[in-house]
C-alpha positions, -999 to +999 in steps of 0.1 A: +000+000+000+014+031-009-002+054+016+019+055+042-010+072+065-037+044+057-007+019+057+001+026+093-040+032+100-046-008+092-015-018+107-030+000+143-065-022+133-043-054+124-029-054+165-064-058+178-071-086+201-100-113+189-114-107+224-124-072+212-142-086+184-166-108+204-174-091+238-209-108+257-238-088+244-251-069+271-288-057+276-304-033+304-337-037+314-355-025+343-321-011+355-306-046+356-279-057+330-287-084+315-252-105+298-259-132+271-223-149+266-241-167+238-246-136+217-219-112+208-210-082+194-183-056+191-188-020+210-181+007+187-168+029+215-148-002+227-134-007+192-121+025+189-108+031+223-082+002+213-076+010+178-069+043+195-044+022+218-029+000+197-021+033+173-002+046+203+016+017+212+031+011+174+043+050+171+055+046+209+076+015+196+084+038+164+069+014+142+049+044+131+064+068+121+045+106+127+051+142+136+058+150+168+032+180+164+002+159+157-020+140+183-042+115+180-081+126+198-113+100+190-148+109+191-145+152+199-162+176+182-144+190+152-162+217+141-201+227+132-205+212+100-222+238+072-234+273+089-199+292+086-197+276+049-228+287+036-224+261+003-260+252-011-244+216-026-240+209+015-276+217+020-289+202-009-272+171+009-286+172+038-322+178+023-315+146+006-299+128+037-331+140+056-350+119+030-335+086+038-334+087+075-368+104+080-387+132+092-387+116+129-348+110+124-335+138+156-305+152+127-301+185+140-279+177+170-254+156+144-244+187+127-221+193+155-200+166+141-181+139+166-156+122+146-145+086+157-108+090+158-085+125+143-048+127+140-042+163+137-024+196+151-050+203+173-085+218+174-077+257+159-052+246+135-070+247+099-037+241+076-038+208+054-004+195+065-015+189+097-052+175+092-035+138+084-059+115+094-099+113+098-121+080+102-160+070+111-162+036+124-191+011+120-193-023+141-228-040+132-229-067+112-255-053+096-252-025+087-282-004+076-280+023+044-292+053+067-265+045+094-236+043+064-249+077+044-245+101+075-208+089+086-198+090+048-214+120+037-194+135+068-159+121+057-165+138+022-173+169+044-143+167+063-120+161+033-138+191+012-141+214+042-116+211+065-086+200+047-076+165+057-056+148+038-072+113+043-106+100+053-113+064+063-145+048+067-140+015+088-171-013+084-161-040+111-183-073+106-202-059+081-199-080+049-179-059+018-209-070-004-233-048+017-208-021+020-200-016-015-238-017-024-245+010+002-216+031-017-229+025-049-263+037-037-244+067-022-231+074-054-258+070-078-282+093-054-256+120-055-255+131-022-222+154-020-189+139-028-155+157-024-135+170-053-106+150-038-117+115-036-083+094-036-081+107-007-110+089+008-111+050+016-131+024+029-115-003+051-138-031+050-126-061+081-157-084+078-141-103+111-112-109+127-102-137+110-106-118+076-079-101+055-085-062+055-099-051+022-095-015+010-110+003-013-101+038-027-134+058-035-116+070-067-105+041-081-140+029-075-159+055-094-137+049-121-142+012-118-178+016-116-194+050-129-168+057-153-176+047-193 
């Protein structure tokens, strides 16, 4: 892989234990919680908190190799997404977002956008260089259409907006049959994509057994949309 940032990105997801794949499913009701150790899943939070870890340990051990200047933060806010912009193809994207989640969908408060893991300068700093690294991270195993548009339409945001230099969209134990057909339905419905989109990639790990697959949104409109 010649992207030495996604390189070292899969190489963090590659040290994570099997045991953070297939944690007890847990359920609370009536303020008891409940644990089924014959059903399990993989907490998104959970998930990230170690690929967070694991990130830290490799550049620790040098094995990554980084500015000193940036830092790695997961799930802050980055930055309100559209009001300062003003750009009508953001809002037309939303309108059209708003479609396939619903009027019920509570959308508003996601505008303030919470990113699952950064590697940047730090929250002010708005040059390029140091915007490396952006990713959304999905766990289910099935993984529905209206939960794949928001986090995508927001890497697309983040790469045409704020500058970064990569975006990664990370499917765990979803299958890359459903993934690819959600981002061809992305595609086709034309929802906002960024002018840049080598720099975008999907990192598709349907278990932990599984060989990462990675697919460069570029490569794959010209695979795919391109006659």
């Amino acid at each position: 892989m010649k992207n030495t940032i996604i390189s070292n990105f899969v190489k963090a997801l590659k040290e994570i234990d099997k045991r953070d794949y297939t944690l007890a499913n847990a359920v609370i009701k009536d303020d008891l919680i409940n644990i089924f150790d014959d059903r399990y899943t993989t907490y998104e939070n959970n998930f990230v908190t170690k690929l967070n870890e694991k990130y830290a340990i490799l550049s620790n051990l040098k094995e990554i190799d980084e500015p000193d200047q940036l830092i790695r933060q997961f799930q802050i806010p980055k930055r309100f997404a559209y009001s300062e912009f003003g750009d009508e193809n953001i809002k037309l994207a939303f309108e059209k977002i708003q479609l396939v989640l619903g009027k019920n969908n509570e959308i508003d408060e996601e505008w303030i956008t919470i990113p699952d893991f950064i590697i940047h300068k730090d929250q002010e700093d708005v040059n390029s260089e140091n915007q490396r690294l952006i990713a959304e991270v999905k766990t289910e195993k099935q993984l529905s259409y209206k939960k794949f548009v928001w986090d995508f339409f927001k890497l697309n945001l983040y790469l045409e907006k704020l500058k970064f230099e990569n975006g990664v969209f990370l499917s765990v134990n979803c299958s890359e049959t459903v993934i690819l057909s959600h981002l061809k339905t992305y595609i086709k419905q034309r929802i906002f994509i960024t002018t840049n989109p080598e720099k975008l990639f999907l990192i598709i790990k349907e278990d932990f057994s599984t060989s990462e697959i990675v697919v460069n949104l570029n490569d794959f409109i010209n695979k795919h949309f391109t006659k």
